[in-house]
N, C-alpha and C positions, 0 to 999 in steps of 0.2 A: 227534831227540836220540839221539844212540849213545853208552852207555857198554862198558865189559866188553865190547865185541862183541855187545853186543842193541840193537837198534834197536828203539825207542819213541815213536812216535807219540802226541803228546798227545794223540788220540779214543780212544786206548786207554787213557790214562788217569781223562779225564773220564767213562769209563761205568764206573770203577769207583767213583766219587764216590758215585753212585745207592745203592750196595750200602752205603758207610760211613753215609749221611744212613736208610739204612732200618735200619741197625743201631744206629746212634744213636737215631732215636725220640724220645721226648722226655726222654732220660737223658742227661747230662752226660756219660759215656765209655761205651765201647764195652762193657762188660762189664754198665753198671748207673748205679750210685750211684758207688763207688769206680773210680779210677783202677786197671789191669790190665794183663797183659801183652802185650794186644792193642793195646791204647791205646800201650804204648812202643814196642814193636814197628814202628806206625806211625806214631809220632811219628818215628822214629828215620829213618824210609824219605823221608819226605814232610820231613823238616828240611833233605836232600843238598838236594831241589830249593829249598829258602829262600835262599842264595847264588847268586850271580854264577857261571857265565852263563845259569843257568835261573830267574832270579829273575822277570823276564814271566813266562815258563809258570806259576811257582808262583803269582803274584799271580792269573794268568786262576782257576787251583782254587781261590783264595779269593774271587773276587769269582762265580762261577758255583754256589758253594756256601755259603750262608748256615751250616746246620749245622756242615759243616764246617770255616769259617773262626772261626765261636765255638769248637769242639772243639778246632782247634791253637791259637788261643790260651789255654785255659785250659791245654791242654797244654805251651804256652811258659811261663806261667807257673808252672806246676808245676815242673817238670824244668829250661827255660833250657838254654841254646844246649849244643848234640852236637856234642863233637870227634871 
């Protein structure tokens, strides 16, 4: 995957899952209790990959990460689709 001139290899991204699922813990967003600006921030990052043509690769982050595929959905349903 190349956007902007960076080239991104999905194992680079999937090792950063590890770091979201230990910062989440067993807290509903990244900060805690409440929703944050960690939480948008990465909702914001991780919603480009939810559309066409990286919608595979995003499905593979959801289905390899149980935490985080609870996390962006509550986060979907919080906030709902990023123009």
């Amino acid at each position: 995957m190349k956007k902007a001139g960076v080239k991104v290899q999905p194992t680079d991204i999937f090792k950063y899952l590890t770091v979201v699922e230990e910062r989440l813990g067993d807290n509903p967003y990244l900060a805690g209790e409440k929703l944050g600006i960690l939480d948008l921030s990465l909702y914001g990052v991780t919603h480009t990959f939810s559309s066409k043509p990286a919608h595979g690769f995003f499905q593979d982050m959801l289905d390899k990460s149980e935490k985080f595929s609870k996390w962006w959905m509550r986060m979907y349903e919080a906030v709902g689709v990023v123009n």
